[in-house]
FIKOLNU-489268 format. One record per residue (C-alpha): x, y, z. Coordinates in steps of 0.05 Angstrom, whole numbers, plus 5000, padded with zeros to 4 digits. Each point is the difference from the previous one (the first is absolute). Layout:
<rs>
XYZ/...
</rs>
This chain:
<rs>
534691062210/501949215003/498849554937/496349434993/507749764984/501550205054/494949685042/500849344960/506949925024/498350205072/494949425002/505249534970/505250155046/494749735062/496449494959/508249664988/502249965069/493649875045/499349315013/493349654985/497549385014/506649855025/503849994935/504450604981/498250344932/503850014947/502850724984/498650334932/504150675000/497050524944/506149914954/504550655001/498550044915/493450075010/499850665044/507350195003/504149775063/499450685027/493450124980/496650275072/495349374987/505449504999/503350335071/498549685064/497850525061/504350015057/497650275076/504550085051/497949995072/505350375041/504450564967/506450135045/506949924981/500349304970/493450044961/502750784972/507549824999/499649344963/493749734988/498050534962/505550454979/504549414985/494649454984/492550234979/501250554967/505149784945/496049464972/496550154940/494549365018/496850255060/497250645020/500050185080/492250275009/499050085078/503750155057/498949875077/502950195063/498350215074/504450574988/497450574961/505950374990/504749374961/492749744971/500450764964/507349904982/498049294967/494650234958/504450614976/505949674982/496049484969/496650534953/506750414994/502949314977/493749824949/500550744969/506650064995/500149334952/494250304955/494749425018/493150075008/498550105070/493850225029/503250085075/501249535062/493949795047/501850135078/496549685057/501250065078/497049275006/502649444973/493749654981/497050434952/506050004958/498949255008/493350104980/502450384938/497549604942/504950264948/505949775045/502749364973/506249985056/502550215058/506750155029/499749975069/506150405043/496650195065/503349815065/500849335010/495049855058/494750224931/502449594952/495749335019/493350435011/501750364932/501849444965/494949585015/494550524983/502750134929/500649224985/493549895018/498050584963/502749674940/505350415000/507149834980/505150115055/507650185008/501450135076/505550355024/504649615047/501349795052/493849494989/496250235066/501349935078/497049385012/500149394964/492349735002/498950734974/504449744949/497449414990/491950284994/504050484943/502649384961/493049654994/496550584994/504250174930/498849184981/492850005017/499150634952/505649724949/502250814993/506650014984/504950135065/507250255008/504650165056/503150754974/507149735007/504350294955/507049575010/498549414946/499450564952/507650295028/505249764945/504449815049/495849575042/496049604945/507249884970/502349605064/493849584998/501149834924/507149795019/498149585061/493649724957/505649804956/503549545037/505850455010/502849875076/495749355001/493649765048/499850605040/501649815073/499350665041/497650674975/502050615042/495750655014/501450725024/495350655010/502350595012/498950345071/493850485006/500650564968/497450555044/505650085041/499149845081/493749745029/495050525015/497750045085/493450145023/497450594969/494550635032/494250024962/499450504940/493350264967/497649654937/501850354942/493050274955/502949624937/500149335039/493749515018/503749725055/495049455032/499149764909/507149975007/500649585059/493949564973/501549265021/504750285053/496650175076/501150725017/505550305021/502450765013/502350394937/507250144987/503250024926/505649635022/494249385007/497450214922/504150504961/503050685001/494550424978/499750414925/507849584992/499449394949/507549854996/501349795071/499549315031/493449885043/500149815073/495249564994/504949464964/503149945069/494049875038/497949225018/492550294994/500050264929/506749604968/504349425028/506550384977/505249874961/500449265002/492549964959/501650624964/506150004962/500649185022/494149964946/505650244952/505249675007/496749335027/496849984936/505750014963/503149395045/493449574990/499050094934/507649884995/499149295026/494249894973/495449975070/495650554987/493849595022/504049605054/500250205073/507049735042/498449515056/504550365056/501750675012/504450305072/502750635002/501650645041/498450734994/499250605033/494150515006/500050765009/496150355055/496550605002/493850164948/504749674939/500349245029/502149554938/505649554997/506650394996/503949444989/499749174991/502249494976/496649374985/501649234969/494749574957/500349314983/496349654944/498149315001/504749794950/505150335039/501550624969/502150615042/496950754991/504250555048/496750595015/502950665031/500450695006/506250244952/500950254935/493649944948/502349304957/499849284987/504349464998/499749354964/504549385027/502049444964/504349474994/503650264942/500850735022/494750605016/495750594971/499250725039/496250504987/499050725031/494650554996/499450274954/504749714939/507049655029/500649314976/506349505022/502449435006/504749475025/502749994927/499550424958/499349574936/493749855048/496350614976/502749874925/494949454989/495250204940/493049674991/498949534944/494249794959/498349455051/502350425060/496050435051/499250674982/497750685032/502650524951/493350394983/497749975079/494550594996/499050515047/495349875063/494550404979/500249804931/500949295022/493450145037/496650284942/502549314955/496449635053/493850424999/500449964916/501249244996/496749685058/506949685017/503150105064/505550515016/507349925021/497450015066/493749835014/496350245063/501649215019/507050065002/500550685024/495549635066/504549475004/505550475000/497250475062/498149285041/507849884997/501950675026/494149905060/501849295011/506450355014/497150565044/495849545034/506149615027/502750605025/494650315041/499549325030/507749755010/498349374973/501949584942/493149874960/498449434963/495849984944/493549594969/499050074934/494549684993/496650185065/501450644993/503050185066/505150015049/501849305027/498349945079/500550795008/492550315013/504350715009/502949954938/493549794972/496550645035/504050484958/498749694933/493650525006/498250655034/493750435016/498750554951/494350495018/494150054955/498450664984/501350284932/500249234973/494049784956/495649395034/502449584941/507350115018/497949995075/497749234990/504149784948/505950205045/497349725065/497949274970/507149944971/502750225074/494949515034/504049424971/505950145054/495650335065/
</rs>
């Protein structure tokens, strides 16, 4: 049975984030003395739509479920089998710590856990080609949002996410975990420090993919019971069923097919490119700033798995600074005049000296000791109406550098950018795949229009 506490807070948590009249309120969080931090009235309710291996692996097991502020209510997913898996270890996880759980809500359809009143956020970690459509439902739901990367597979789909989230002022957060790595928030503080000077060139590698060789055409195979196939597909167009195009069926721990696949995922360069590229941006300090150039080369598998398998690409920023991105080892590298900073997934810091790395913040210095965890970082932002280390925003501006880069690819041409135009300079091909068609069905009207008038600006 909920409280009227309980309901107090709920209404408070929408009434401090939606925007009215154009002015953002002013958030009043229940103070933690007067019902307890933990109290189940002071938690914030967590949904997640789409339950696989990230969302089980580390959203939850290593994110969710360990923090004493939020309570995960709901779960979501085309797939019966892992939405089962979800809710159980989800109620394993909330018995096992002695709290006062009355048991996880599943849903097959995404919009009625949406609809869910009691749900304060959601966690979205479907397949990429979802995460605009899912997004953008929840935010205009009033619903705060953390969204799985890579951002989504096109970036008008990205861009209708970002002004859906500031039209609804719900709080917003790409689920990158890499600020929070010790490692990597370590090498910022050092470069934000002035240690190897005005940064001149920063340097950055992801790994190859991960799923061995690229997968050939495949003979169809019967759709598993546990599976809504055409839900999963949703903004996709049809295609004939194979798991290696969505995911091993009843296995959580394996890698998906459909990360290799230009229809559901652009591949590694978005995926773990929203990583590290985050890292490098936020490094030098251009995490709302596009480059003006970008050439590169790369090379693209064949066969049903048809990502990039390999590239590498060269930005330039107006005031001449130099981004290099390639397939390689997972780091970043900071150049400057007086020496540089590396670091490599997941914890190996160097330097060109080491009395580099011996530099110890003062009083008047940057610092990053405290960095909190993603989802807790989230959870801050959700609590204090303040944005989070990386606001859906960044984490945009972040995926538009890795498509710039893809873009230039596909079309063996060096792109120039307009900032303020918003588009390709003299390039109409470029332009063209700044957007893509998504099909309709499963998508509510709202999202339906509110994705095609932000598309409409570039058809």
């Amino acid at each position: 049975m909920k409280t009227g506490k309980k309901n107090t807070r709920r209404e408070f948590l929408k009434k401090s984030t939606l925007t009215t009249a154009g002015a953002m309120l002013i958030p009043t969080i229940v103070p933690s003395t007067v019902f307890g931090k933990n109290a189940p009235s002071n938690r914030i309710n967590v949904g997640m739509i789409g339950t696989g291996r990230q969302a089980i692996g580390v959203n939850l097991n290593k994110g969710f479920l360990n923090l004493d502020n939020c309570q995960v209510m709901a779960v979501c997913d085309a797939d019966k089998w892992r939405m089962d898996l979800a809710a159980t270890t989800i109620n394993k996880a909330y018995s096992d710590s002695g709290k006062n759980y009355d048991g996880v809500s599943k849903y097959g359809d995404y919009r009625e856990l949406i609809n869910n009143k009691d749900v304060d956020a959601v966690m979205i970690s479907s397949a990429d080609h979802w995460h605009a459509p899912h997004t953008i439902a929840a935010a205009l739901a009033g619903k705060h949002v953390a969204m799985e990367k890579a951002f989504t597979i096109a970036p008008m789909h990205g861009k209708a996410v970002v002004e859906a989230v500031k039209k609804m002022g719900v709080t917003g957060r790409l689920d990158s975990e890499f600020r929070s790595l010790p490692a990597f928030h370590r090498a910022v503080e050092l470069v934000h420090n002035g240690v190897i000077g005005e940064v001149t060139e920063v340097q950055v590698g992801v790994p190859a993919e991960l799923s061995g060789e690229a997968m050939g055409p495949q003979p169809n195979m019967p759709v598993p019971e546990d599976l809504d196939y055409d839900m999963w597909l949703g903004p996709a167009f049809p295609a004939p069923y194979t798991y290696h195009r969505v995911h091993e069926p009843r296995v959580i721990g394996s890698r998906p097919g459909w990360l290799r696949i230009k229809d559901y995922c652009n591949g590694m360069i978005t995926n773990w490119g929203a990583h590290l590229n985050d890292i490098a941006l936020w490094g030098i300090k251009k995490e709302y700033e596009l480059p003006i150039t970008v050439e590169g080369t790369g090379v693209f598998d064949r066969g049903l798995w048809n990502t990039l398998n390999s590239f590498d690409l060269h930005y330039e920023y107006k005031d001449g600074l130099v981004l290099n991105y390639r397939i390689d080892a997972p780091y970043v590298k900071f150049i400057g005049p007086d020496g540089w900073i590396k670091v490599e997934y997941p914890g190996k810091l160097t330097a060109s000296s080491d009395a580099l790395l011996d530099f110890k913040p003062g009083k008047k210095d940057i610092s990053y000791e405290g960095t909190l965890t993603d989802k807790a970082d989230f959870l801050k932002g959700i609590e204090t109406g303040k944005p989070c280390m990386e606001p859906l925003e960044v984490g945009y501006n972040v995926y538009f550098l890795t498509m710039m880069g893809l873009i230039a690819i596909q079309l063996g041409n060096k792109l120039t950018w307009d900032a303020e135009a918003e588009l390709f300079v003299d390039n109409n091909a470029a332009n063209a795949l700044l957007t893509r068609p998504f099909r309709e069905k499963w998508l509510d009207p709202n999202v339906v229009d509110w994705m095609n008038k932000h598309q409409d600006i570039y058809l």
